[in-house]
LUMSETOR-559100 format. One line per 8 residues: number of its first residue (from 1); their letters; for each residue x, y, z of C-alpha. Coordinates in steps of 0.5 Angstrom, whole numbers, plus 500, padded with zeros to 3 digits. Layout:
NUM	a	X Y Z  ...;
***
This chain:
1	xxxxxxxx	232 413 512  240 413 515  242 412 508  240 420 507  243 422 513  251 419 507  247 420 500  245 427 501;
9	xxxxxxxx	252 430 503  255 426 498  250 429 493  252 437 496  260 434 494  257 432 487  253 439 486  259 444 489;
17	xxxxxxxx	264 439 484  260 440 477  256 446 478  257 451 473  263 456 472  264 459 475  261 457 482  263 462 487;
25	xxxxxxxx	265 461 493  259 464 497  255 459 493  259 454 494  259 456 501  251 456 501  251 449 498  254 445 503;
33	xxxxxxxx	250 449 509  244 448 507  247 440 505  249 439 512  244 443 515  238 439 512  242 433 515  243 435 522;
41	xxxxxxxx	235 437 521  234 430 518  237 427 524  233 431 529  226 428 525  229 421 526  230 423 533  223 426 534;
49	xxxxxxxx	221 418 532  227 415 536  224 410 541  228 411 548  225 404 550  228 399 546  235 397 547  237 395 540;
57	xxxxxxxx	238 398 533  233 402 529  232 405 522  235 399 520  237 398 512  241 392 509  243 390 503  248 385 500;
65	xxxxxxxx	253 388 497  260 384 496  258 377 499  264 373 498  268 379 502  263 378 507  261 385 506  255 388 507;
73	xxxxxxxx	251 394 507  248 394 514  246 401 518  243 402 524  242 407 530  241 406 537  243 411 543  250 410 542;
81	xxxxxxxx	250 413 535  245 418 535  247 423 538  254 423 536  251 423 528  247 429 531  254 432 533  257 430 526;
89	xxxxxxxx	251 434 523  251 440 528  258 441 528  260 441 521  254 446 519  257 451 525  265 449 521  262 450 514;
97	xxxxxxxx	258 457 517  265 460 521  270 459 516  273 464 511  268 466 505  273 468 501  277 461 502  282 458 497;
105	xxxxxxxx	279 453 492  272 452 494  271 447 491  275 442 493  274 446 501  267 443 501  267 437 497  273 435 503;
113	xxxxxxxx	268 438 508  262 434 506  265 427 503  268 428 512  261 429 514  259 424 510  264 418 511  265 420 520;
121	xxxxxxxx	256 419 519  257 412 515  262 410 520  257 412 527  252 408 523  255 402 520  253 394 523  259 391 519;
129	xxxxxxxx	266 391 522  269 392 514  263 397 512  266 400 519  273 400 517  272 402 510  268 409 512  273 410 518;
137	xxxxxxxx	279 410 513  276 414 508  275 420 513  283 420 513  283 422 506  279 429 506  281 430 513  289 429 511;
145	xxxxxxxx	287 434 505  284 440 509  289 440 513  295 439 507  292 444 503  289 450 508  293 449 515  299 453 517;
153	xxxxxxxx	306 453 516  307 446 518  302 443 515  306 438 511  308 436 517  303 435 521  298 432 516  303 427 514;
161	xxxxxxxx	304 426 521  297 425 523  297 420 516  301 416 518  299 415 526  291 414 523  293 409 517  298 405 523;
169	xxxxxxxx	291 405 528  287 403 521  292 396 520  291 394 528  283 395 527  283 391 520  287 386 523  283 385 530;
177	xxxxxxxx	276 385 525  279 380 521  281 375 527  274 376 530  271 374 523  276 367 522  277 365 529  269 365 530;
185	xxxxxxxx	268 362 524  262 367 522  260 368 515  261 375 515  263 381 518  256 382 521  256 386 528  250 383 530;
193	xxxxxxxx	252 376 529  260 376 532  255 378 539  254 372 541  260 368 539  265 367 545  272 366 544  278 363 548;
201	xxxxxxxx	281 368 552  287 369 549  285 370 543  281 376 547  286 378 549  290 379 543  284 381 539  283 386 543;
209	xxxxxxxx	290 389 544  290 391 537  284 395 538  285 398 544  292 401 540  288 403 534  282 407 537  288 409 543;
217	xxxxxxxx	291 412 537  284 417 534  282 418 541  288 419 542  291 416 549  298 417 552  303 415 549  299 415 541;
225	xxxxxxxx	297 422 542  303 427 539  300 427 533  294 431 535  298 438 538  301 438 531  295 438 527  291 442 532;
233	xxxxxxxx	296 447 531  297 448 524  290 445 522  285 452 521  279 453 525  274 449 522  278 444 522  280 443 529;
241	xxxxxxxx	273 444 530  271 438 526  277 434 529  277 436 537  269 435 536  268 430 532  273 425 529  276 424 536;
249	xxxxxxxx	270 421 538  271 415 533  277 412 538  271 412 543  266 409 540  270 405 536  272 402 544  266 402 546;
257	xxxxxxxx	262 398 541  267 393 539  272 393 544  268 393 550  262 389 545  265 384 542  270 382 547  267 383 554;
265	xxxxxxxx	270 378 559  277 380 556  275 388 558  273 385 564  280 382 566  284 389 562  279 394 566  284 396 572;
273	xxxxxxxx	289 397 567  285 402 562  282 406 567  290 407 570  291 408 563  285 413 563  288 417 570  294 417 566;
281	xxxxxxxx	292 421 560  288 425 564  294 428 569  297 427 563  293 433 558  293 437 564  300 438 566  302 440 559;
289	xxxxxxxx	296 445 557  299 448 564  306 449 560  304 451 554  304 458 552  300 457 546  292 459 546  290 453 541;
297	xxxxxxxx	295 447 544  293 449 551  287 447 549  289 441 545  293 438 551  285 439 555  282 434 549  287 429 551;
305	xxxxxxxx	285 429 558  278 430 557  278 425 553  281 419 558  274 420 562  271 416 557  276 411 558  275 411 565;
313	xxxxxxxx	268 410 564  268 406 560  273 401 564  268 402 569  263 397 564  256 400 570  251 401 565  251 409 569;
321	xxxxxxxx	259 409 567  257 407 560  252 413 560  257 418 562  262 416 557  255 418 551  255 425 555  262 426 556;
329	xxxxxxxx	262 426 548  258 430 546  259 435 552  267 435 550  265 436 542  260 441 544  265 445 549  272 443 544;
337	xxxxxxxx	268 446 539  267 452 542  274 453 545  277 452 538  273 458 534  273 462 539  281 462 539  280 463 532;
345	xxxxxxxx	277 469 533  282 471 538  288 470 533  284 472 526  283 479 530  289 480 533  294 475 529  297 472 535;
353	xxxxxxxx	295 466 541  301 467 545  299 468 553  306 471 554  303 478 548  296 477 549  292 482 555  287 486 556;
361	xxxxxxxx	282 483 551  277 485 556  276 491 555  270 494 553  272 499 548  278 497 545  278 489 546  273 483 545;
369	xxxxxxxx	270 483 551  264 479 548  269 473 545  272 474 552  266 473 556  264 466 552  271 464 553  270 465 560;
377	xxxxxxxx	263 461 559  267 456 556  273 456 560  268 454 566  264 449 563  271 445 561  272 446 568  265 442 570;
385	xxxxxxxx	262 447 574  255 447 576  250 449 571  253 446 565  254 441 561  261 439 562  259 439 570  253 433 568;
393	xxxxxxxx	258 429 564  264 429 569  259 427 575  256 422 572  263 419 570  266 420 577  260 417 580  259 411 575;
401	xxxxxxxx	267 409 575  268 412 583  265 405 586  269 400 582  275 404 581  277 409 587  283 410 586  284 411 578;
409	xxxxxxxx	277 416 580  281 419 585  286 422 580  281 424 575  278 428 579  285 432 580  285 433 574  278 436 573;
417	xxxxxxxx	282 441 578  288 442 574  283 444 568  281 450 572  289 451 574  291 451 567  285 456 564  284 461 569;
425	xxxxxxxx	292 462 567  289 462 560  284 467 562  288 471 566  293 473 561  289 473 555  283 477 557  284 481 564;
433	xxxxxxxx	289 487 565  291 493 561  290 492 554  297 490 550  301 495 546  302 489 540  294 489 541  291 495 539;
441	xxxxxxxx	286 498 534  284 490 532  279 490 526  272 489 528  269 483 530  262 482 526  255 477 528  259 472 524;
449	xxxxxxxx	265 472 528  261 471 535  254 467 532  256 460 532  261 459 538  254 463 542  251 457 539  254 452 542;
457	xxxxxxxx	255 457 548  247 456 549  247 449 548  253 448 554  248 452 558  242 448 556  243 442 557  247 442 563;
465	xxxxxxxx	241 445 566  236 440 563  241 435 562  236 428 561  235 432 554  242 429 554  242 422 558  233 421 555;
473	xxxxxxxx	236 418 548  242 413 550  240 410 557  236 405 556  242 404 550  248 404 555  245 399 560  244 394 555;
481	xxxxxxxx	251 394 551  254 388 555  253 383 551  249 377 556  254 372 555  259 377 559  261 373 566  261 378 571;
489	xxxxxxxx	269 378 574  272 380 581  274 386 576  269 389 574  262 390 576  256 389 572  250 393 576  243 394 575;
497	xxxxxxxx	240 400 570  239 406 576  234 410 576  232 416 573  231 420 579  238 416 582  241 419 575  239 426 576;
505	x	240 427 583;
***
């Protein structure tokens, strides 16, 4: 059942690849919506037979693949990877749907697409640290290409930048895998089996440090983030899209499964230092996207910042913080996203992001009052107000992470004010005011332009109003993922699983 979830993009890239010439590029287009659009569908079948109720993996498939490697064929899915698999497959349908028709090379344009959807997938399900490792090395490759081949003027430079950043965390990654497995003395790279092997603490330490520099870097936190303005910039929508809404939450998950999972009492002693950590790349994100003057690096820098609150959850290890870190992904895939097409649309149709040439876009005759108006939707649920669901993730973060660690919280929630600083400035420049002379007579802004960033608007709205759609399926997930053997120290406090209607409240 998982396997399909891998196997039927592949067989889209397969289908696009060695179909008949010549293919077009509506066709090519067709074939990997309805591709990923069947997998996103699939993964709400598995979802509609997930059991809320039981903490451990389900669905699970196992095959011995190359046993003297230790390398096994292992999927699984629990709270954690459900709903980021569910985000990989909604969020590459909506890429696939609001790019270009007439790309370049359509071919090799959806192939990268659907062999990044699938290996992003694998690597969310797999139970195998090498299985992992190998999936999250081989996103590298397509998302290097689509950035290489249809980004910007720099996109040499930005691609070869962000090859080089990724391929570095992927050696610290490897190197922490293959410790665990040799000093453990396990017979192969099971996650399963690692759990209840305790190291010594200094070998924790050590082990743990490589990944935290090497999921630091995807995330990416301060100081590992300079390759992600870059390769935002000169990467074409779609592609931000993925990258912001999906391949940033590989760090995330990657810390929270095998960091804080297989080595919790080294975590435990770090969390103070992470979650400063935390607090720094959140004021940090914030600060620089108030000087920028770029639309799409100003809402790169939010990334960076958005993410530290998953950090700071995750430093919290309560199993409500752990709660909030799953709903910060998915609420910053879904509001990352959102930003990102809708400033594509701005710069496709007026051919500039600049904040200092943009004004007026408002208006109702002549600008793109309704793109605005989701940009200011958008705007507002990054901002965590009330009623969306950026305002759900960040609650349950601050309110989570607020009782082990004030201070850090404290400086978080600052830079949830200065979210709103810097993209009001955005607003107030780009959308309000007398429409600019180098702004007129813009071309007309089609159904195809406004749907998928309406759709992502309406899932904003939808799950900050009924936010236990959001919080049903990894609960129970998220109040486990501590391993037993975890000694609860002075640094970190392991509560009790809270209450639903704690929760809502």
């Amino acid at each position: 059942m998982l396997s399909a979830l891998i196997w039927i993009p592949l067989l889209g890239a397969l289908l696009v690849g060695f179909g008949r010439e010549p293919l077009i590029p509506a066709r090519a287009r067709l074939i990997a919506l309805l591709t990923t659009g069947g997998t996103f569908v699939w993964t709400i079948v598995l979802g509609s037979q997930f059991d809320v109720g039981q903490a451990g993996m389900q669905f699970s498939e196992h095959l011995t693949w190359i046993e003297p490697l230790g390398l096994t064929y292992d999927l699984g899915m629990d709270g954690l990877s459900l709903p980021l698999v569910a985000l990989n497959g909604l969020l590459t349908t909506i890429a696939i749907a609001s790019g270009t028709p007439s790309v370049s090379r359509p071919r090799l344009y959806y192939i990268l697409l659907l062999l990044l959807n699938a290996s992003v997938t694998a690597a969310f399900l797999a139970q195998n640290l090498l299985l992992f490792f190998l999936f999250y090395e081989v996103e590298l490759i397509p998302l290097y290409l689509l950035i290489g081949i249809w980004g910007g003027a720099n996109r040499g430079y930005a691609a070869t930048k962000f090859l080089i950043y990724t391929a570095i965390s992927g050696i610290l990654i490897l190197a922490a895998f293959l410790g665990s497995t040799l000093l453990t003395g396990a017979s192969s790279f099971g996650y399963e089996p690692l759990l209840t092997q305790a190291l010594p603490l200094g070998q924790q330490f050590l082990l743990l440090g490589a990944l935290l520099i090497g999921f630091g870097i995807k995330i990416p936190l301060v100081p590992f983030h300079t390759w992600l303005p870059d390769a935002h910039v000169e990467a074409s929508t779609p592609i931000s899209v993925l990258l912001a809404g999906v391949l940033l939450k590989l760090g995330t998950y990657g810390l929270l499964r095998f960091g804080l999972g297989l080595f919790p009492e080294a975590w435990a002693v770090l969390a103070p230092w992470l979650a400063s950590w935390a607090a720094l790349s959140v004021l940090y994100g914030a600060f620089m996207a108030i000087a920028q003057t770029d639309m799409k690096k100003m809402v790169a820098y939010s990334s960076i910042g958005h993410m530290g609150y998953v950090l700071l959850a995750a430093a919290a290890a309560t199993p409500l913080s752990l709660l909030a870190a799953v709903c910060q992904m998915v609420s910053h895939g879904l509001i990352a996203a959102m930003l990102f097409l809708l400033v594509g649309v701005v710069y496709q149709k007026t051919g500039t992001r600049d904040l200092k040439v943009l004004q007026g876009l408002l208006n109702p005759e002549r600008g793109l009052p309704l793109i605005g108006s989701l940009m200011i939707l958008g705007v507002m649920a990054s901002s965590g107000l009330p009623g969306m669901v950026g305002f759900v993730s960040e609650f349950l973060v601050f309110r989570g992470s607020f009782p082990i660690f004030p201070t850090q919280t404290l400086l978080s929630m600052v830079g949830t004010g200065l979210t709103a600083v810097y993209f009001l400035l955005l607003v107030n420049r780009v959308f309000f005011g007398r429409l600019s002379e180098p702004v007129q007579d813009l071309p007309p802004v089609y159904w195809s332009d406004r749907a998928p960033a309406m759709v992502l608007g309406a899932l904003v709205l939808l799950l900050g109003l009924q936010p236990n759609w959001l919080v049903h399926y990894s609960e129970t997930t998220m109040a486990s993922l501590l391993p037993a053997r975890l000694a609860i120290a002075p640094t970190a406090v392991v509560a009790q699983p809270m209450p639903k209607a704690e929760i809502m409240e």
